[in-house]
C-alpha positions as CSV (number, residue, x, y, z in Angstrom):
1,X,-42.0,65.6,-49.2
2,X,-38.6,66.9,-50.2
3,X,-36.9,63.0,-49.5
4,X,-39.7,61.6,-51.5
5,X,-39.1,64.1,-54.5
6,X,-35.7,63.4,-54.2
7,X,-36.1,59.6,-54.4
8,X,-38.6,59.9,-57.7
9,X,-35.8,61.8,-59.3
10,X,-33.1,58.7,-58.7
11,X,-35.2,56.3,-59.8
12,X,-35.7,58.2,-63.1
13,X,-32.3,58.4,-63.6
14,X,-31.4,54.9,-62.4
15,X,-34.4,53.9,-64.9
16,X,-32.9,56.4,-67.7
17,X,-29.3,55.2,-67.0
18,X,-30.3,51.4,-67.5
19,X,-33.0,52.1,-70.0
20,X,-30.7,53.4,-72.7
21,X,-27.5,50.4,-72.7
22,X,-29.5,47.1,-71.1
23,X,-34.0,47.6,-72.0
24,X,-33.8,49.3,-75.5
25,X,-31.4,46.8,-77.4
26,X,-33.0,43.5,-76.0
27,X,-36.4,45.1,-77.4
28,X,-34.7,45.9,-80.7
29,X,-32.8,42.8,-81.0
30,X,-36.0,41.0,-80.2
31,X,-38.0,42.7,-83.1
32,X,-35.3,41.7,-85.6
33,X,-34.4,38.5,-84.6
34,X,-38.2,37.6,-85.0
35,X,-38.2,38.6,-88.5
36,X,-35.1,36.0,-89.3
37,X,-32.5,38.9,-88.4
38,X,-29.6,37.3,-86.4
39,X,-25.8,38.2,-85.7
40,X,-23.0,37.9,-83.5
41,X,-23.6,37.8,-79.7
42,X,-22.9,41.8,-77.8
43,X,-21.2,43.2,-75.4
44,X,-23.4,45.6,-73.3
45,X,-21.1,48.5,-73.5
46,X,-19.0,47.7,-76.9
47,X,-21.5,45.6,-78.8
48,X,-19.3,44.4,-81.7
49,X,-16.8,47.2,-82.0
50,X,-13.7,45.5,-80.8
51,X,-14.9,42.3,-82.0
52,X,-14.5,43.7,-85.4
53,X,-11.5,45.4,-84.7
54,X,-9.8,42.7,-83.3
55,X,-10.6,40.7,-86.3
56,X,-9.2,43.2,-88.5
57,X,-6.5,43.1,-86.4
58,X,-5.5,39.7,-86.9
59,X,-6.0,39.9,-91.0
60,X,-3.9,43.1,-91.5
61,X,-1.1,41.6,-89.7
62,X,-0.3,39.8,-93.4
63,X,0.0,40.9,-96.5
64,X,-2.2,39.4,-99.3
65,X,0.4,36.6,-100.2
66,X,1.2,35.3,-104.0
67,X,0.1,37.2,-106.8
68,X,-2.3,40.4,-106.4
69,X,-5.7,39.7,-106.2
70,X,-8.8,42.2,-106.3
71,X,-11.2,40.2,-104.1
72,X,-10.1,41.9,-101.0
73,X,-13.3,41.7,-99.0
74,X,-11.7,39.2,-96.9
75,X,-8.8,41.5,-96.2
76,X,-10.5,44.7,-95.9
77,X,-14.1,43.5,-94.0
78,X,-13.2,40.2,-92.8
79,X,-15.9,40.1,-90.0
80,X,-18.4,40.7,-92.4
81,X,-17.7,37.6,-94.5
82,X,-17.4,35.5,-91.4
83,X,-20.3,36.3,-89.8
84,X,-22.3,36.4,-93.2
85,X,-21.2,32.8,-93.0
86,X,-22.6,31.7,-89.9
87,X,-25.6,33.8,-89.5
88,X,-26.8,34.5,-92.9
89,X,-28.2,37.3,-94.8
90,X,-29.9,39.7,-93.8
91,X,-26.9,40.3,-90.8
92,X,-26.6,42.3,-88.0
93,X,-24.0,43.3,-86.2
94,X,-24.0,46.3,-82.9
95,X,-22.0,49.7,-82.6
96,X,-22.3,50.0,-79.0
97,X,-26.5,50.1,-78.3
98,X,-27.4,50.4,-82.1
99,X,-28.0,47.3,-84.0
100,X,-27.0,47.5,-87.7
101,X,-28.3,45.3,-90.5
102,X,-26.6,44.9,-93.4
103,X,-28.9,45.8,-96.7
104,X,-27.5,43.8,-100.0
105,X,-31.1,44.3,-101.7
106,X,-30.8,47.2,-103.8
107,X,-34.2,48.7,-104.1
108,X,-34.4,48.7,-100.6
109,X,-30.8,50.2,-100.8
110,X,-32.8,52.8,-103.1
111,X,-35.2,53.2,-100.9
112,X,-32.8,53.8,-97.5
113,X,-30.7,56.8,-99.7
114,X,-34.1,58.6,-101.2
115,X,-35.6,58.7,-97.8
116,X,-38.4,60.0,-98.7
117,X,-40.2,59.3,-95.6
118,X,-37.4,61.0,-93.5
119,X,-36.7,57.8,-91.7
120,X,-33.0,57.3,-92.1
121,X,-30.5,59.7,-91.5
122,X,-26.8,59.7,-90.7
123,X,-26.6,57.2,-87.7
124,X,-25.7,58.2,-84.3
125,X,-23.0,56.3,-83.7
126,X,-21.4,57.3,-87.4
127,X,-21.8,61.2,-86.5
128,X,-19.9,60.6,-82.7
129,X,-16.9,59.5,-85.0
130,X,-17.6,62.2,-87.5
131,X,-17.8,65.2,-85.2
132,X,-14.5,64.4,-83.6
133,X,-13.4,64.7,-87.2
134,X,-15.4,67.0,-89.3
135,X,-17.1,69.1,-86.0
136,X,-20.5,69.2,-87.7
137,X,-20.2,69.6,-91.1
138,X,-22.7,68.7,-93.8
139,X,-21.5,65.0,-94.0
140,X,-22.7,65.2,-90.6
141,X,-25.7,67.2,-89.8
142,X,-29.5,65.8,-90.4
143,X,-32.9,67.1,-91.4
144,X,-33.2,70.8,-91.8
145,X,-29.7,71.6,-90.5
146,X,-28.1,69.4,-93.2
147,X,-30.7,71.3,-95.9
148,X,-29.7,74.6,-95.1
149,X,-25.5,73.7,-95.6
150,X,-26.2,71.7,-99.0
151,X,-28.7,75.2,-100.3
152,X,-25.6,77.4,-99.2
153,X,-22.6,75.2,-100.2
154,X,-24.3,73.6,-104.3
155,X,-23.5,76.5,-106.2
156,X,-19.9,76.4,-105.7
157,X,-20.0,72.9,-107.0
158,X,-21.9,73.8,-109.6
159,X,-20.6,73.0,-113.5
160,X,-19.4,76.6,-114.7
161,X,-17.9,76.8,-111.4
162,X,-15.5,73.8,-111.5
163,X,-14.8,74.4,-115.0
164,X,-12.9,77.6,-113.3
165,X,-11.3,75.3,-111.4
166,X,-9.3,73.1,-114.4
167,X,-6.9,75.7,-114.8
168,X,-6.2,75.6,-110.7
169,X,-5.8,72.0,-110.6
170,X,-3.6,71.6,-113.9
171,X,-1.0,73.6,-112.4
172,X,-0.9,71.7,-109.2
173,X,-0.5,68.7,-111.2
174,X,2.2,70.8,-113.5
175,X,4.1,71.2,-109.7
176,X,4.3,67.9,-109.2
177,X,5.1,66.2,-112.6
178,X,8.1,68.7,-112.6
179,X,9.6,67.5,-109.0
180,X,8.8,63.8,-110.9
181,X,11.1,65.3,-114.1
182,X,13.8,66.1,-111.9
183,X,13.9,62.9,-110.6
184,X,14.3,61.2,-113.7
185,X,16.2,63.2,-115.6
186,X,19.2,61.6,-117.0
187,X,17.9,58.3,-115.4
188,X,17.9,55.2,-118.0
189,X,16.5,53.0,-115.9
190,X,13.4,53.6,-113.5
191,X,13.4,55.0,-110.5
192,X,11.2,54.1,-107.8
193,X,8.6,56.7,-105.9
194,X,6.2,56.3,-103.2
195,X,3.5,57.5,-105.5
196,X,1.0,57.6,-102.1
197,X,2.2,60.6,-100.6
198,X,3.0,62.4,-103.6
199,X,-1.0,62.5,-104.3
200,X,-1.7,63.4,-101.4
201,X,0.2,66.5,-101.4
202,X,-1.0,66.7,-105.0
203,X,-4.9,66.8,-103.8
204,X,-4.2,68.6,-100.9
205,X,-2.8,71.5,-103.4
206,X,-5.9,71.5,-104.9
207,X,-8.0,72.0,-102.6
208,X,-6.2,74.7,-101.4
209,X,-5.9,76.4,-104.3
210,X,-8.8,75.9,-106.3
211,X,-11.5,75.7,-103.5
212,X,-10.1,77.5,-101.0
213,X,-7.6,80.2,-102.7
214,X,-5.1,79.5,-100.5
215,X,-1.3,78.2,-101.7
216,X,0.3,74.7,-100.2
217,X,2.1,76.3,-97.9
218,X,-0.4,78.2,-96.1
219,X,-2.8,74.5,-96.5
220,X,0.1,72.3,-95.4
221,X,-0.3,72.5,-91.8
222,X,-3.8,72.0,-92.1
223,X,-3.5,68.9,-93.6
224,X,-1.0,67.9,-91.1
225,X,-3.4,67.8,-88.1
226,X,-6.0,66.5,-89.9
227,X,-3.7,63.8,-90.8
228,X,-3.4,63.4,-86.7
229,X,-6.9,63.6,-85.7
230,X,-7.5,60.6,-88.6
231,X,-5.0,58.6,-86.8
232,X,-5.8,59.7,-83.4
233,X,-9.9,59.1,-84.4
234,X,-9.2,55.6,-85.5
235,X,-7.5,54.9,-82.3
236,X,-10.2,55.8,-79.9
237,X,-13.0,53.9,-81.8
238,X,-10.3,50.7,-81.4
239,X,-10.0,51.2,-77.9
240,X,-11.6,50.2,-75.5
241,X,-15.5,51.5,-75.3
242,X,-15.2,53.5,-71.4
243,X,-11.9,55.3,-72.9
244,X,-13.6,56.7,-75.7
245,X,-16.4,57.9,-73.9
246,X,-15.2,59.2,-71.1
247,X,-14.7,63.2,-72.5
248,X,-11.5,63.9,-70.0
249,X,-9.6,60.9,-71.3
250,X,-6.1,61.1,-73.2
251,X,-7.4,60.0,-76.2
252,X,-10.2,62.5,-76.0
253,X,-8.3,65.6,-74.9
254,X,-5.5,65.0,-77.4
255,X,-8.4,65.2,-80.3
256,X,-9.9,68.3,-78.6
257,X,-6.3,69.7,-78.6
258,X,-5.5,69.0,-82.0
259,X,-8.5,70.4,-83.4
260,X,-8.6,73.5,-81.8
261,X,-5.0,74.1,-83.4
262,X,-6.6,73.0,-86.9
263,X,-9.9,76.1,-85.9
264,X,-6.8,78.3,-85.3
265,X,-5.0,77.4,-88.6
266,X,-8.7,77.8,-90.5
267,X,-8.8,81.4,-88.9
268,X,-6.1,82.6,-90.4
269,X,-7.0,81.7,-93.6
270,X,-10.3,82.8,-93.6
271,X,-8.6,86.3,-91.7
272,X,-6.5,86.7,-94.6
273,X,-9.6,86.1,-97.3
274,X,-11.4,89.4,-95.7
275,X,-8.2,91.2,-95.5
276,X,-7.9,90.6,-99.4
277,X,-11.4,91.6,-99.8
278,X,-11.6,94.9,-97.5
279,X,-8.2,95.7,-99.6
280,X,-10.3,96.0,-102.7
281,X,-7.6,92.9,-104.2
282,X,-10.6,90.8,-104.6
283,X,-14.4,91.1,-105.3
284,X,-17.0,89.6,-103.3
285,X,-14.5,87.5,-101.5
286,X,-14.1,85.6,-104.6
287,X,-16.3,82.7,-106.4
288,X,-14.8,79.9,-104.4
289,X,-15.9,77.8,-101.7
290,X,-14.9,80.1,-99.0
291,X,-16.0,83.2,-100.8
292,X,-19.4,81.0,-101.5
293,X,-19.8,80.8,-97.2
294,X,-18.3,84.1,-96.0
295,X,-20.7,85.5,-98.4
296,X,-23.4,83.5,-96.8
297,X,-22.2,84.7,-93.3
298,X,-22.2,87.9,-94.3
299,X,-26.1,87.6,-95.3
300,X,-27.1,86.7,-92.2
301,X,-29.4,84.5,-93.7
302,X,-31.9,83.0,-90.8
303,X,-35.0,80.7,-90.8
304,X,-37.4,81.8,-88.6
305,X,-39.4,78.0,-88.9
306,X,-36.3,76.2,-87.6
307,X,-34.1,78.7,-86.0
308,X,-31.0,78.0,-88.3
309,X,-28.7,80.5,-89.7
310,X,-25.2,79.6,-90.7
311,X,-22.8,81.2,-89.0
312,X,-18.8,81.1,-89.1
313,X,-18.8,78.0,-87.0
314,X,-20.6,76.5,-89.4
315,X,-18.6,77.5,-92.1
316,X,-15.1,76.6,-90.3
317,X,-16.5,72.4,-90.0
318,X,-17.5,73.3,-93.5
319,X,-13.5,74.0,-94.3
320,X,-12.5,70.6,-92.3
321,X,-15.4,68.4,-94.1
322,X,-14.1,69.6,-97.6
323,X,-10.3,69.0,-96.5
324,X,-10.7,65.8,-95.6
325,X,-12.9,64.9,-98.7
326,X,-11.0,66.6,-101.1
327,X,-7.7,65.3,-100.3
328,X,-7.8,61.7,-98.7
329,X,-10.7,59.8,-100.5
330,X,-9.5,61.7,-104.4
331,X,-6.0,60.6,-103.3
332,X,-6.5,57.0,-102.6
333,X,-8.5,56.9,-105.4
334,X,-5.4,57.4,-107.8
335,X,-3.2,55.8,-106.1
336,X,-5.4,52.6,-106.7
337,X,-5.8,54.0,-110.3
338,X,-2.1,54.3,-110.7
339,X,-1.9,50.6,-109.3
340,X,-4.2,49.0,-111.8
341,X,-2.8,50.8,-114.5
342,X,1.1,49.8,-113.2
343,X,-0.3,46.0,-113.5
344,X,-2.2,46.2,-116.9
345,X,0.5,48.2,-119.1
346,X,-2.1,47.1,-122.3
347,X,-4.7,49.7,-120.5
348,X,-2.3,52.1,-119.6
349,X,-1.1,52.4,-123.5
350,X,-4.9,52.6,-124.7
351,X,-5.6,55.3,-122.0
352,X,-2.2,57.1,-122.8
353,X,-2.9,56.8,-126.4
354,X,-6.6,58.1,-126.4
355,X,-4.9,61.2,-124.3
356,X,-2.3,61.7,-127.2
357,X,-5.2,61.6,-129.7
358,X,-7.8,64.1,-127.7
359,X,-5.2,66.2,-126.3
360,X,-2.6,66.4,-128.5
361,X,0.7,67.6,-126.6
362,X,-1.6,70.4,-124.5
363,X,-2.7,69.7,-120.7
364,X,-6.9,68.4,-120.9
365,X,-9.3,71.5,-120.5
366,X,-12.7,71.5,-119.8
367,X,-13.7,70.2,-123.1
368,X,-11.2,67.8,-123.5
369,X,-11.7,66.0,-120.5
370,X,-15.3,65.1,-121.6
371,X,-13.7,63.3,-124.6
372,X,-11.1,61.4,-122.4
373,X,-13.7,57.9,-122.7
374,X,-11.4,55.4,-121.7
375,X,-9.8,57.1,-119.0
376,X,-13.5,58.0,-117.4
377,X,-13.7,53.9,-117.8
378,X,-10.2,53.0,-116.1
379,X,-11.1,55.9,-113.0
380,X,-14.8,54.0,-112.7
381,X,-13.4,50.3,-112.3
382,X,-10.9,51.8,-109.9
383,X,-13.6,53.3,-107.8
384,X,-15.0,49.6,-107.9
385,X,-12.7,47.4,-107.4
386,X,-11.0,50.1,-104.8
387,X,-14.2,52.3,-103.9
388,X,-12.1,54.6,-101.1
389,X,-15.8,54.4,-99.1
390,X,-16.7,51.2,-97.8
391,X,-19.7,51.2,-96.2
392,X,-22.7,54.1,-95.6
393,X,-24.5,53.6,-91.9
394,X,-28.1,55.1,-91.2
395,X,-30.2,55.2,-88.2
396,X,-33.4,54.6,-88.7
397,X,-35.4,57.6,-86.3
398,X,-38.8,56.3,-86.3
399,X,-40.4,52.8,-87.3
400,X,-39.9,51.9,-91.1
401,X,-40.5,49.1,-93.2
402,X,-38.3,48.3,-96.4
403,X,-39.6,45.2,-98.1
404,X,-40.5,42.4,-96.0
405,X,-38.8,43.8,-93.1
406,X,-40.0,46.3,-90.5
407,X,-37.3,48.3,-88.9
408,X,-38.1,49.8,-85.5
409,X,-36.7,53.3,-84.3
410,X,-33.1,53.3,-82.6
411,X,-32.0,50.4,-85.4
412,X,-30.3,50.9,-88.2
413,X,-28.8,50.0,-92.0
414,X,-25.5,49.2,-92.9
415,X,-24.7,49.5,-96.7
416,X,-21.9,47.4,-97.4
417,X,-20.8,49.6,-100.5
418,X,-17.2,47.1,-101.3
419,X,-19.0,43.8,-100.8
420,X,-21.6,45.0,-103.2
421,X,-18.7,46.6,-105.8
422,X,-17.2,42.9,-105.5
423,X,-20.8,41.3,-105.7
424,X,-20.4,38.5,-108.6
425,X,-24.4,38.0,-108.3
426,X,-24.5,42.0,-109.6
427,X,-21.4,42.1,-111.8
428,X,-20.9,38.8,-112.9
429,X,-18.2,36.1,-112.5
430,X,-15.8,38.6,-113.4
431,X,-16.6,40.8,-110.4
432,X,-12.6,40.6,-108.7
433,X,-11.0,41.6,-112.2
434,X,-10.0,44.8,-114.2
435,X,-12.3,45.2,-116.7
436,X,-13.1,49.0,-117.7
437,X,-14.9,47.9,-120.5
438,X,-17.8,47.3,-118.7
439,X,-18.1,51.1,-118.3
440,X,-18.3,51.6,-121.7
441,X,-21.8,52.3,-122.0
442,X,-21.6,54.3,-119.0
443,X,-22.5,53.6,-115.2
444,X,-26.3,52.6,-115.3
445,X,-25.4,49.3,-117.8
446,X,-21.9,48.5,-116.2
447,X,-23.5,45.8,-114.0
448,X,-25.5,42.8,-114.9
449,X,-28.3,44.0,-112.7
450,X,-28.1,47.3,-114.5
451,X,-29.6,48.6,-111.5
452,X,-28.0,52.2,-110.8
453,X,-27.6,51.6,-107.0
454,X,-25.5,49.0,-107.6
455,X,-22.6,51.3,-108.1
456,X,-22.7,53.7,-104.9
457,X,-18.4,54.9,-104.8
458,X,-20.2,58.3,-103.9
459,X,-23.5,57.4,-102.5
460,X,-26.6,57.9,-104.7
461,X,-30.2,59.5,-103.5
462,X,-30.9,62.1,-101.1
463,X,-27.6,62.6,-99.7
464,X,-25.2,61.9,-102.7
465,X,-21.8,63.6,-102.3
466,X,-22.0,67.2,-103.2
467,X,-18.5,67.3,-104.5
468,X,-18.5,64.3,-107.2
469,X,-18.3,66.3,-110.1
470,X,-15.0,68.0,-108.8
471,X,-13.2,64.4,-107.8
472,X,-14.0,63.4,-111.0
473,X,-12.4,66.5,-112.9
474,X,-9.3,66.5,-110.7
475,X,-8.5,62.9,-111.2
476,X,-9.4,63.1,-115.0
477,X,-6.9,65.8,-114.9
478,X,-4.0,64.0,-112.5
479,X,-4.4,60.7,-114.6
480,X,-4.3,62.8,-118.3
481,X,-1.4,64.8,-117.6
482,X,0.5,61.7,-115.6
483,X,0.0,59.3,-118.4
484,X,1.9,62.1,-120.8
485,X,4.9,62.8,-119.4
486,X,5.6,58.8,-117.4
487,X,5.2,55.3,-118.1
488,X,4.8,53.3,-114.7
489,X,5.2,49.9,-113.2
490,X,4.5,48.4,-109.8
491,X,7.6,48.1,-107.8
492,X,8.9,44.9,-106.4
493,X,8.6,46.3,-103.1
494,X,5.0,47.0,-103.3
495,X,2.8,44.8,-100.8
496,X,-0.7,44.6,-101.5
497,X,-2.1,45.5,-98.1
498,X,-5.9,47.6,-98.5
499,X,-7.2,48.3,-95.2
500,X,-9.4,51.1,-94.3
501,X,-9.0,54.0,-91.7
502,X,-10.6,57.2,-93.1
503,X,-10.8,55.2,-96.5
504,X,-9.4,52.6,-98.2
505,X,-5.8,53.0,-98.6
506,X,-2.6,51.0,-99.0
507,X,-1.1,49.9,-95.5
508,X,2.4,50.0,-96.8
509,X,2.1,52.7,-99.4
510,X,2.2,52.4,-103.1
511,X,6.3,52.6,-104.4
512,X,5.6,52.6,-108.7
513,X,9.1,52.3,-111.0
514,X,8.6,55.8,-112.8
515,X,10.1,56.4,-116.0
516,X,9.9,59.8,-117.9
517,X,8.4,59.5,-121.8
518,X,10.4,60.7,-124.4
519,X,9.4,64.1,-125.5
């Protein structure tokens, strides 16, 4: 009895064990491939993962050669354009077991990011890269979890609350225009800076300071090892597919290892927010983001329905989700700003002017940066032509149907938010040029479609990011206050190299000729 028992449990498994990786994606390629959905042949344990990385590879090998050109789909997401080539549209393409098809319709688009029947959430494969980076923050979690942290974390992103937050980020942008005076002074001639990294310390002050309280110094080395579990991240999902699973592997015990230093560093910072507040110094532990979730903690706040409370494990992969969004995505973003602006001096002088005009010789406030037009146009087309997100992945987590196509559970969508920022069929035959006029009217008539989801920098629907309004007010801020104290020019040096890793970024930095404006 026992040897038969025994022999029904192994087969289970062994059934189990081959279900998952070999039965389950021929019946799911099988359902889309009769519906017209086709793609590049799999591999049973990688599907396309190193496919793609290899061919991405090859292609950032080069730099884009002659003059710079902003139709860098080919450079960025090159297997998406070759494979759109020989299998058509609508294309899928595997992570591992999941297949992926890529949605350029917009209303089903619309349809995927409302989610009003609760079929597509963050995608499996997505959150396994995610939780090595974020642990399981918000940008993370799904369903009831993920409702709970967006409740507790909205009202410090609310308005009134960022509008405490201009004076924060004006002096971190102060700190760093006055390193950039130092270095020109007495300088005719331009000198040349690495603009790349001095945003990133610039954004990295700011969240520390205005979300989290906390000065540079104390921040810094947070930033550093989140700056090595990026790199160390992007490594393993290159590798090959065994390495990256297996949990006692290099790769995966230098991550653990690296992020239990960056818990440890969080500690401390959140240690020294309660000291402040049991030493009567603060009140409330203050109206930040951290004094928004200790508060929370502190309420013991618990759902008897779902069993969810948050707890300070949440609110520590809370700390690493809004590090890494606050500093690397707002910093790329303005380094591509800076970029576009460095190449068309014309809108740098009508930006620079309309700053003069609104804000006289004073840093912008909260009211003046809602007059700054033109430079809310220049930041828009930067986010298009250099959105630092590239893509949004859902699974889908029981059958759907989205047009004319049915979309069975353990699939997925992949929304190709570049290729459809670069779309000439949406924005014209003018799509791979600078033009922030077409902002003008704001976001909803930029494109030719004039369909909102055609311009998703920060996702739209459901699950749209939380802390938009804040990117927008810091870089509003950074690009104001720049534009009156320097002039700027791209350096011969520069390369024009996008490629993405956490987002889209320069792969050989962005060194601008700075010279300081007369006073």
């Amino acid at each position: 009895m026992w040897l038969w028992t025994i022999a029904a449990l192994c087969v289970a498994l062994v059934w189990k064990a081959v279900t998952k990786p070999l039965l389950k994606p021929w019946i799911l390629e099988a359902k889309l491939r009769r519906q017209g959905i086709r793609g590049p042949p799999r591999s049973i344990l990688s599907g396309n993962v190193k496919h793609i990385f290899d061919i991405r590879t090859r292609v950032e090998a080069k730099c884009i050669e002659g003059p710079i050109t902003h139709d860098i789909m080919e450079y960025v997401q090159p297997h998406h354009l070759q494979w759109a080539k020989l299998y058509g549209q609508p294309l899928r393409w595997w992570w591992g077991s999941e297949p992926g098809v890529v949605l350029t319709d917009l209303d089903m688009i619309k349809e995927v990011l409302y989610n009003k029947a609760g079929a597509f959430w963050n995608s499996n494969w997505q959150r396994q890269l995610q939780i090595d980076l974020l642990g399981r923050g918000m940008a993370v979690v799904n369903g009831d979890e993920w409702a709970l942290r967006r409740r507790i974390l909205a009202p410090a992103f609310h308005a009134d609350k960022i509008k405490l937050m201009v004076g924060g980020m004006r002096d971190c942008v102060a700190d760093m225009l006055a390193k950039w005076n130092a270095l020109t002074e007495g300088k005719e001639e331009p000198i040349e800076l690495e603009v790349c990294k001095e945003l990133i310390t610039l954004t990295s002050d700011i969240i520390s300071r205005a979300a989290f309280g906390s000065s540079y110094k104390q921040g810094h080395r947070v930033f550093e090892l989140l700056d090595q579990v990026g790199e160390l991240v992007y490594r393993k999902f290159s590798s090959l597919w065994i390495q990256s699973k297996l949990p006692f592997s290099k790769i995966n015990r230098d991550i653990k290892a690296v992020n239990a230093e960056v818990r440890s560093t969080l500690e401390e910072i959140v240690q020294v927010r309660k000291d402040q507040t049991a030493a009567g110094e603060i009140e409330g532990y203050g109206s930040d983001l951290l004094g928004v979730m200790l508060k929370e903690v502190d309420a013991e706040h618990y759902d008897a329905k779902t069993g969810l409370s948050f707890t300070i494990d949440g609110l520590m992969e809370e700390c690493k989700t809004f590090y890494i969004a606050g500093q690397e995505t707002s910093a790329k973003w303005l380094a591509w700003t800076m970029m576009l602006l460095a190449i068309n001096p014309s809108w740098q002088e009508r930006a620079r002017e309309e700053v003069r005009q609104v804000c006289q010789s004073q840093a912008p406030d909260a009211e003046s940066l809602s007059k700054l037009k033109i430079v809310g146009m220049v930041l828009n087309e930067s986010l298009r032509l250099y959105s630092p997100a590239v893509a949004i992945v859902r699974s889908c987590f029981k059958d759907a149907k989205l047009g004319h196509l049915s979309f069975p559970e353990g699939s997925g969508v992949i929304i190709p938010i570049l290729y459809l920022l670069h779309d000439k069929d949406i924005w014209g035959d003018d799509a791979n040029e600078f033009r922030p006029e077409r902002f003008a009217d704001g976001i909803s008539s930029a494109s030719k479609t004039q369909h909102l989801f055609a311009f998703l920098p920060f996702s739209q629907g459901q699950r749209v990011c939380l802390g938009q309004s804040f990117a927008h007010t810091e870089a509003k801020i950074a690009v104001a206050m720049i534009l009156q104290r320097f002039s700027f020019q791209l350096s011969p040096n520069y390369r024009h190299s996008p490629v993405h890793r956490i987002a889209l970024q320069p792969l050989h930095g962005m060194p601008l000729l700075l010279q300081r404006l007369d006073d």
